[in-house]
N, C-alpha and C positions, 0 to 999 in steps of 0.2 A: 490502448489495448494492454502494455504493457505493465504499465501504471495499475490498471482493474483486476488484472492477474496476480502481480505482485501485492496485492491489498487482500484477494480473494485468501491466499493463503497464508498473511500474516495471520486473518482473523482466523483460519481453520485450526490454524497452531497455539495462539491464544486463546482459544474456546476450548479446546481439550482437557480434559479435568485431570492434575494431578494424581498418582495414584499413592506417590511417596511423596514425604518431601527430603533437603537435601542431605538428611544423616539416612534416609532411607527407610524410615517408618511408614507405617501406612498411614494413609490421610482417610480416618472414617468420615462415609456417608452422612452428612449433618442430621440426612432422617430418620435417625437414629435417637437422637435427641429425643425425642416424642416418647418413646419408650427407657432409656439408657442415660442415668445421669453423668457416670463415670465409670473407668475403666484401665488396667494394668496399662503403663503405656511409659516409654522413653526407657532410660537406666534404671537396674535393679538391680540389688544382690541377690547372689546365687542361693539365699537360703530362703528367697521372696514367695508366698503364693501368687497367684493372678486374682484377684476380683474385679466384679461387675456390680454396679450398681446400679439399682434400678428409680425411675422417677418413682412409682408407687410399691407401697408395701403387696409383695406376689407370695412369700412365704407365711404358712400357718404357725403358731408360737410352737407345735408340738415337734415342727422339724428344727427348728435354732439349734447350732450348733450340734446338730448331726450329720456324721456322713448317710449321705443318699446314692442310692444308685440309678445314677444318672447320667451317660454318657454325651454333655450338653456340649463340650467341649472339645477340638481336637487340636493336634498341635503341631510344626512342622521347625525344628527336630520333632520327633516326637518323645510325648513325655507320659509319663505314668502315674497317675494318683487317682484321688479322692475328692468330690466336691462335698459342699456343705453350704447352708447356710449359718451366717453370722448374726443374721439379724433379718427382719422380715424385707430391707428392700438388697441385702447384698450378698450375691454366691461367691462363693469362694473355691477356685480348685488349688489342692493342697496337694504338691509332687511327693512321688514316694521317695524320691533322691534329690540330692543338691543339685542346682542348675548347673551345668559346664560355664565356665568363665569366658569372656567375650565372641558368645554367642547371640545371633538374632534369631528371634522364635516370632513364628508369625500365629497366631489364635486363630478359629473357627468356632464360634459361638453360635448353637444351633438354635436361636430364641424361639422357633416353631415348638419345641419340647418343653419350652416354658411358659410363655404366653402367646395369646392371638396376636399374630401381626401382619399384615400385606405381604404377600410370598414376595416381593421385592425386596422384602427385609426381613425375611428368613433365616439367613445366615450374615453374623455381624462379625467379620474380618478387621483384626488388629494386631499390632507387634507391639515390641518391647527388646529390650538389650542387656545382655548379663553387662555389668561392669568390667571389666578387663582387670585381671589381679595384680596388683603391682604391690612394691613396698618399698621405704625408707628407713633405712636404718640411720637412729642420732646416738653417736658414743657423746653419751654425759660426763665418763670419769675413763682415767686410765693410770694405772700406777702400779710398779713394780710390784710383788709381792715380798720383795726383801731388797732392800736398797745396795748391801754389797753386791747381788749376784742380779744382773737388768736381763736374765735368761727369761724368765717367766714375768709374765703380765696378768693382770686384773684388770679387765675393761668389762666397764657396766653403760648399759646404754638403754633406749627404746625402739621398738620395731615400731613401725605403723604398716599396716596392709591397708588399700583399696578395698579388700572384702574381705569377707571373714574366712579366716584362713586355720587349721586343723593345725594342732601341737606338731605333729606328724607331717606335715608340710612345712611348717616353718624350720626342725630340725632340718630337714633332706635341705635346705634352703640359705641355711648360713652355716659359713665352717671358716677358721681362723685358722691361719698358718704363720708360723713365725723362722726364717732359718732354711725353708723348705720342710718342714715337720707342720706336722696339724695337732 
């Protein structure tokens, strides 16, 4: 009895369909496939749109690469823009701001406003993940500006950021101090 029990809910636990997997993205419905060849999905940078793409051409040549008013999309943070089509099989929504940095956004794609589909698959839920901003700084050169007086220095180097990162950030970002003076 005990043996039939302990088995009854291995399989009840092993039959349970994933909803993440272990970075925590969503694991889309495979029946989805049928209509959705691909879609925004894992790390991206913050200045990324979302597209969906579809197995058949759904858009007419006179919408390509126009904003539409089309509410197909929702988002959680939520987010604000513009869809379009890019081409007859793939939508595009385009944010009115930069993504926020190591954020997860989960989608709601309303595909009932786009094509006929089984109300089971109505709405196609997926994520995605800003990248985290990081950077390294490499000093190439450093040398006095006058060899009597080693008060002041010349150092040249390069930054590298994880994402793309604003003049205006990267100043607020690095400051050199020599002495206790900057």
């Amino acid at each position: 009895v005990t043996l039939t029990i302990l088995l009854i809910v291995s399989i009840t636990i092993s039959c349970k369909r994933k909803s993440s997997d272990k970075e925590g993205f969503i694991i889309v419905n495979p029946a989805f496939k049928t209509y959705v060849d691909g879609f925004t999905t894992g790390h991206i940078t913050s200045n990324s749109s979302i597209k969906v793409r579809f197995q058949f051409e759904i858009a007419d040549s006179n919408l390509i690469n126009k904003f539409i008013d089309n509410d197909v999309f929702s988002f959680n943070p939520r987010l604000s823009g513009k869809n379009r089509w890019i081409d007859a099989k793939t939508l595009e929504f385009v944010p009115d701001e930069k993504l926020k940095n190591d954020v997860m956004y989960t989608a709601d794609l309303n595909l009932k406003k786009i094509i006929q589909v089984p109300d089971s698959l109505a709405k196609m839920r997926f994520s995605f993940k800003t990248v985290t901003q990081d950077f390294d700084v490499i000093i190439e050169n450093s040398r006095a500006y006058n060899v009597d007086d080693l008060s002041l220095e010349f150092i040249s180097g390069v930054l590298l950021t994880a994402d793309i990162a604003e003049n205006e950030e990267i100043t607020n970002t690095l400051t050199a101090t020599q002495n206790g003076k900057n």
